[in-house]
N, C-alpha and C positions, 0 to 999 in steps of 0.2 A: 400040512403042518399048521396046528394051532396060533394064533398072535398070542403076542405074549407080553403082556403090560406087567412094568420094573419101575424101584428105582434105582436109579445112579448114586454111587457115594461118595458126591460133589455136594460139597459146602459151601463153597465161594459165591458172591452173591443173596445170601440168603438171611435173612433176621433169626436169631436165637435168642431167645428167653431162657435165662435158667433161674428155676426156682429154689434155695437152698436152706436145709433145718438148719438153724443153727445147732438144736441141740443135739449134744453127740459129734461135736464140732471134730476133733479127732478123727471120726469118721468121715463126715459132710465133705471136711475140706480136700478127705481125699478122694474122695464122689467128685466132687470138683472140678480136682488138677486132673481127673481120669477125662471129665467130659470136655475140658478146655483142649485138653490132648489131642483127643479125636478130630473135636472139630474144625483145629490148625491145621491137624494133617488132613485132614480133609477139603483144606481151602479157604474158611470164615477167617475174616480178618477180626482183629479187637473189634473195630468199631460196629460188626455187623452183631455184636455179642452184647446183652446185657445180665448180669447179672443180679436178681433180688433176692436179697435175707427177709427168711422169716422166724420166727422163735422154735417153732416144734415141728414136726411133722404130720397133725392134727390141722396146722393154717395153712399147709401147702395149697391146696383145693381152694382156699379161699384167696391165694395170689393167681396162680393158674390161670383158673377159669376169666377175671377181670382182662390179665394180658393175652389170652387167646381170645377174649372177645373183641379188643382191640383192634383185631387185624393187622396190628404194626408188627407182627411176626411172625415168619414160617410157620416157626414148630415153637413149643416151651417141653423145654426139658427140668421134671421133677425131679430134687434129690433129697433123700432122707432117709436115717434110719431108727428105726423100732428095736430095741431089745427087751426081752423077755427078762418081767423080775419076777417078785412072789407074789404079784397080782393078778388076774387078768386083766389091768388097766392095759395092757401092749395089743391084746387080743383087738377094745371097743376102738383104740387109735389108728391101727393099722389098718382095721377094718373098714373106716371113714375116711380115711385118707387115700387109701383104693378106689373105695367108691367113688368119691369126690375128683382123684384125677381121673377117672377113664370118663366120669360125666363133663369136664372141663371139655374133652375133644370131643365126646360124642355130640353138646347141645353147641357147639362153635366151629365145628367142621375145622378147626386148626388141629395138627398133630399135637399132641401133648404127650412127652413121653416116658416113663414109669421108671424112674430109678431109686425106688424106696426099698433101701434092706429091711428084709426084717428074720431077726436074729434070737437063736437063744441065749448068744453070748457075745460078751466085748470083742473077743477071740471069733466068732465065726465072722464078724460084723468085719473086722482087719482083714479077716481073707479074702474079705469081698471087697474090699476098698483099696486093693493095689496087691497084694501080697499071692497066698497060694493057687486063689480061684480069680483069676486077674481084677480087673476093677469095673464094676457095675455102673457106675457115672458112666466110662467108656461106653460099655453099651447101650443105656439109653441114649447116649452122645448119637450114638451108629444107625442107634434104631430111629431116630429123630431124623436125623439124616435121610434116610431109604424114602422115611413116609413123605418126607416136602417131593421129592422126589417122583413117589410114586403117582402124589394127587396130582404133580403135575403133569403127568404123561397119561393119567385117567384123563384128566380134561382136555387136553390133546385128540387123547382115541375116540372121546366120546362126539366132539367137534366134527370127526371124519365118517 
């Protein structure tokens, strides 16, 4: 039988960054209350949690990267959402904002984890923020969780 390196979805003990758009707030704050959720039931207390506001979801990448460089926290979890209007301005924002959070974890070896909707509508963006398709904050929350997690049992296994 294979070994088989995991993470555990324990919170407790662990530092959390969450980065938060403000714009779209409607939505953000229910990105949010989805990843504060998680991360309670998962263990983090307040005080192991900080939360930073940014204006749009364009400067996420540019809080991110600073607090994973840091190293004063596990994981940072990204939340924000893009809706689509009659431009393609949603297209060049989303698109950097992508970019910019998976570069935040990949040049800092911290988790950084991707809870940015991006929607055609106010309405899709609700379903994703609590409602039909449960809440996406939640799961970056979860996915954030696994990776602190996981590096730590990678550097465990690699030790042996």
């Amino acid at each position: 039988m294979p070994k088989v390196i995991e993470g555990v979805l324990t919170a407790g003990g662990q530092r959390y960054a969450i980065v938060v758009s403000r714009f779209h707030s409607i939505i953000t704050n229910r990105l949010l209350e989805g990843a504060l959720d998680c991360l309670h039931r998962h263990g983090a207390s307040d005080e192991e949690i900080t939360i930073h506001y940014c204006p749009g979801a364009f400067e996420i990448p540019q809080v991110a990267l600073p607090l994973a460089a840091s190293k004063k926290f596990d994981a940072v979890i990204c939340l924000g959402a893009v809706i689509r209007g009659e431009t393609p301005h949603c297209d060049y924002v989303a698109s950097e904002a992508t970019k910019g959070i998976a570069q935040a974890g990949l040049a800092t070896g911290v988790p950084v984890s991707f809870g940015l909707l991006t929607t055609d509508t106010v309405e899709q963006a609700i379903e994703r923020a609590g409602s039909k398709q449960g809440n996406k904050g939640w799961d970056a929350a979860i996915g954030a969780i696994e990776m602190v997690n996981l590096f730590r049992a990678m550097k465990k296994s690699v030790k042996n």
